[in-house]
N, C-alpha and C positions, 0 to 999 in steps of 0.2 A: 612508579607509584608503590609506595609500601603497603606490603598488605598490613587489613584490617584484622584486630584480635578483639573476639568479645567470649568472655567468661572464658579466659585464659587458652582459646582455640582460634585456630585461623577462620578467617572466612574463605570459605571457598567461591573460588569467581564465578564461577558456574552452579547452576541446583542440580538434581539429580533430575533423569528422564520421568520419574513415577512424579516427583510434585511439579512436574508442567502438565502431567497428561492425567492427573486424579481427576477423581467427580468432582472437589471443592473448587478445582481452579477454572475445570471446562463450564462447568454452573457460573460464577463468576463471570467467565468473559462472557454466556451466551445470554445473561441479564445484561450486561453492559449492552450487547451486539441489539438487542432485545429492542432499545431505548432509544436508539438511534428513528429520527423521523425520514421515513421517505418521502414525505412533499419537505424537502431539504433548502427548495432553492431560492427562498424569502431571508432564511439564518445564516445562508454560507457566507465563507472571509470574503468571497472573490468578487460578491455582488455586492455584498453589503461596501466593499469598500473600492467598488466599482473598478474593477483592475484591468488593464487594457493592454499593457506594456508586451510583449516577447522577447525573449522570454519571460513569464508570467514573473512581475516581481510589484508588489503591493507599494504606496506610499509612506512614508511612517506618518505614526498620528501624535507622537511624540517625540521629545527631541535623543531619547536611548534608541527607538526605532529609527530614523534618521540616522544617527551616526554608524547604527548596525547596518543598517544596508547600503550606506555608502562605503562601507567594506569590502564590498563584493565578497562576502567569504568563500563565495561557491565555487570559485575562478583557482585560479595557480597559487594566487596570494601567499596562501600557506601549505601549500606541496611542495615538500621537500623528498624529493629521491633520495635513495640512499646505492640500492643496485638494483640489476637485472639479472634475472636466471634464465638459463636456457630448457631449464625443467618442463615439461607442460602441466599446467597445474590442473587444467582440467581433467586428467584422466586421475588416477586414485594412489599410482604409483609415486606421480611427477608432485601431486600436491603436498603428499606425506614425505616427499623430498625437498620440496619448499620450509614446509613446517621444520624438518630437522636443523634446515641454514635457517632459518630466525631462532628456533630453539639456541643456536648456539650465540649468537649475535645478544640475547636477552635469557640465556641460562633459566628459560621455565621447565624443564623438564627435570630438574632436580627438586626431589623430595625438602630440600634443604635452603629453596629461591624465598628471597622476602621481597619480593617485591611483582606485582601483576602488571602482564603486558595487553594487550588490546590488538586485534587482528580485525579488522573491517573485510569484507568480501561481499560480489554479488551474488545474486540467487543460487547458480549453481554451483559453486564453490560452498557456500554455505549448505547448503543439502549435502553436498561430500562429506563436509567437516563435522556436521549431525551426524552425520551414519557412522562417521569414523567414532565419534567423540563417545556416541551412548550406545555404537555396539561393537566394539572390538575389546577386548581386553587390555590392561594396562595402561590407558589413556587418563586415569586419575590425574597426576599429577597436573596435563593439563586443563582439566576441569577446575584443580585449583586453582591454579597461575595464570589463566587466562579470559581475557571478558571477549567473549566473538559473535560482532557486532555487524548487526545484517544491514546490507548496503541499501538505504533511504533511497537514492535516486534512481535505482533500476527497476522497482515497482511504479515510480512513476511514471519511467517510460516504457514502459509495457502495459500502464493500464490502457492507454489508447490504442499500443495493437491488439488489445481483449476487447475495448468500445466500438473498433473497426469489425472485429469477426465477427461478433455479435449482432452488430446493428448495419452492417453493410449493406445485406440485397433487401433490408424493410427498408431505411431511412436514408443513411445517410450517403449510399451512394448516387441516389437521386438527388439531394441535398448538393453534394460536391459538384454533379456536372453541370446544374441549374447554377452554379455559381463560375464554374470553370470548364463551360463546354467543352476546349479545344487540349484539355489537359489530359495526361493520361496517370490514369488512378492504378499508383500499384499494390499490392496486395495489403506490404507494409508502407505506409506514407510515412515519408520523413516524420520526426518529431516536431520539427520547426513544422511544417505542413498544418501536421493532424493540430498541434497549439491554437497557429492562426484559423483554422475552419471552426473549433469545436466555441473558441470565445466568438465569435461569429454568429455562431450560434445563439450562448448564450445570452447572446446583447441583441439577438431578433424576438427572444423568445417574450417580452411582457404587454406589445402589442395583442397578441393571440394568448397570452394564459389563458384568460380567463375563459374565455371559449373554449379550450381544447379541454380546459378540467370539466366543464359543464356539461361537454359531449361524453368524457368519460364516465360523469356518474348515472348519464341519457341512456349509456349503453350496457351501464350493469343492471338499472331498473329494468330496460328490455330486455336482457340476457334472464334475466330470475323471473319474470314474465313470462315469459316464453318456456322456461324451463317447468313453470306452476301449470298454465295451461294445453302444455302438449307433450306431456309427461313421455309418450310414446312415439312421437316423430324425432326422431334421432337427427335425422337431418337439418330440421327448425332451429332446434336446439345446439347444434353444432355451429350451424351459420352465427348464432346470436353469441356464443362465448368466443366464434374466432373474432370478430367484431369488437368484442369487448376487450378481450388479450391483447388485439393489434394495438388499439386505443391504449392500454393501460402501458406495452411499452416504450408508445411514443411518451406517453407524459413519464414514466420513470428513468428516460433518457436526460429531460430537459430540467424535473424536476429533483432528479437523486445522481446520475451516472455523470452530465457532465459536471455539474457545482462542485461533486467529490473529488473527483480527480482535479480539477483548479485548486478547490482549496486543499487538496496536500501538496500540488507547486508552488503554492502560495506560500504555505506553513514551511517548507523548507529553507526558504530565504529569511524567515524571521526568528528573532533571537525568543523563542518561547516554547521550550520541552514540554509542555504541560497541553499548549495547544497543539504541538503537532500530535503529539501522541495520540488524541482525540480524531484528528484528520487519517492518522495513522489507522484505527479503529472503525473510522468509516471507511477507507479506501479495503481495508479486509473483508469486510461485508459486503461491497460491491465485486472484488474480485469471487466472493464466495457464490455472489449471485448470477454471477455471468458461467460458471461452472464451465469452463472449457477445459482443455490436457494445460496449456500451462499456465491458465490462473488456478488450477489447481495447486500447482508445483511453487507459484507466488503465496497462495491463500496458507500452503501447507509449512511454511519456512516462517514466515506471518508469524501465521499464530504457535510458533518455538520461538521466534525471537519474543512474540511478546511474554511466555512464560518464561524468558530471562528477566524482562526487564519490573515484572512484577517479584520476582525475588529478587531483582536489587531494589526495589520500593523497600520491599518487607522487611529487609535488612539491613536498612540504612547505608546502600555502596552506592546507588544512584549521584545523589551529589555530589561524592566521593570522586565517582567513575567523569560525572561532567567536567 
């Protein structure tokens, strides 16, 4: 891809660390993040377009959608190998010995490259390549030469071993063995697994909405109730908010945690940048909500990829880059 020149300068593929991480950009995403509705599960892709399949993949409603997804893009289709290293890329050494054989193979390391390459990786690889990229010295050249592009399907499969830590010993381990008594549940359940339970789920779940929201909002009147009238029994009052908390994260399981995670497996199969990015945006706000060590570690790579991809908005490389 040739680089892009405007007012007679290169564009650089990368922005600097200070305009992803300013007060203009973090205000920005946390109005965006802001916006976002947690009673979710009325607007999602997954129900509205009633998606049953496994792995999660939607119908088209069009005949561009239709011919997209009989593509399979997601498959081998378009994986092309080129080689294998015996580096290990995961450690800091083997990765930056990775980077130097494609440097050579794509000549981005020179001051003097016209043309931008793209590096895909997952989470941790991409934290490496952050830390390398905005704090070592000398790594300019590739901030200019290179777009590095955070891998879409690995936060999908790890949002569900974040839904499993999180909602394990309230919900849904009692969920899974009421459906698979003789099964044995391990810590992390397959992906194929944890798919078929959670849509499961969300196809028991409109028999009981309505009751379960009605008991939720039964138990926040008694929760503030209670908190009005016995200002000084700690106990009272403790009963009534654990009551209410349990409540509110059954209904933001069913209502926000699992719809989100469907619909960015959903959004990943379909040809529309503008909607995934959106599922993209919710899925960061639930991993931000679930606050564990590695949706931290997902939440934090997140929101750096997306202050790349708002300076290729701003700069017009986006279309470019797609």
């Amino acid at each position: 891809m040739t680089r892009l020149k405007r007012n007679a300068q290169y564009v650089p593929a990368s922005p600097d660390l200070v305009s992803i991480l300013s007060d203009t950009a973090l205000t920005r995403l946390h109005g965006r993040l802001s916006l976002i509705d947690h009673f979710h599960y009325e607007n999602s892709e997954c129900v509205r377009r009633d998606v049953r399949r496994i792995p999660l993949k939607p119908e088209g409603i069009d005949e561009q959608e239709v011919n997209h997804l009989a593509l399979s893009s997601d498959g081998l289709r378009f994986f092309h190998p080129v080689a294998l290293y015996s580096d290990n890329c995961q450690s800091s050494k083997g990765l930056i010995a990775v980077v130097g054989k494609l440097a050579k193979l794509s000549n981005f390391l020179s001051n003097s490259c016209q043309s931008y390459s793209v590096i895909s990786v997952d989470v941790s690889l991409y934290n490496l390549l952050m830390h390398a990229m905005y704090g070592v010295a000398g790594m300019q050249p590739l901030l200019n030469n290179v777009f590095f592009l955070f891998g879409i399907w690995h936060c999908y499969m790890y949002s569900h071993t974040a839904l499993w830590d999180s909602y394990r010993h309230t919900f849904l381990a009692d969920a899974f063995f009421a459906l698979f008594p003789r099964t044995i549940l391990m810590r992390k359940p397959s992906l194929f697994k944890s798919s078929v339970f959670i849509t499961w789920l969300r196809l028991s779940y409109p028999p009981f909405r309505d009751e379960l929201r009605d008991t939720l909002f039964d138990l926040q009147a008694d929760y503030l109730m209670k908190d009005r009238e016995w200002p000084r029994s700690e106990k009272i009052i403790e009963a009534a908010r654990a009551r209410f908390i349990h409540c509110l994260n059954l209904v933001t399981l069913f209502e926000f945690a699992i719809p989100v995670i469907q619909d960015y497996g959903t959004a990943i199969k379909l040809n529309s940048v503008d909607r995934f990015m959106h599922c993209f945006h919710k899925l960061l706000l639930l991993l931000i909500m679930f606050h564990t060590q590695g949706s931290n570690m997902y939440s934090r790579s997140m929101l750096i990829f997306l202050g790349h991809w708002q300076y290729w908005c701003d700069n017009d490389v986006r279309g470019f880059l797609l």
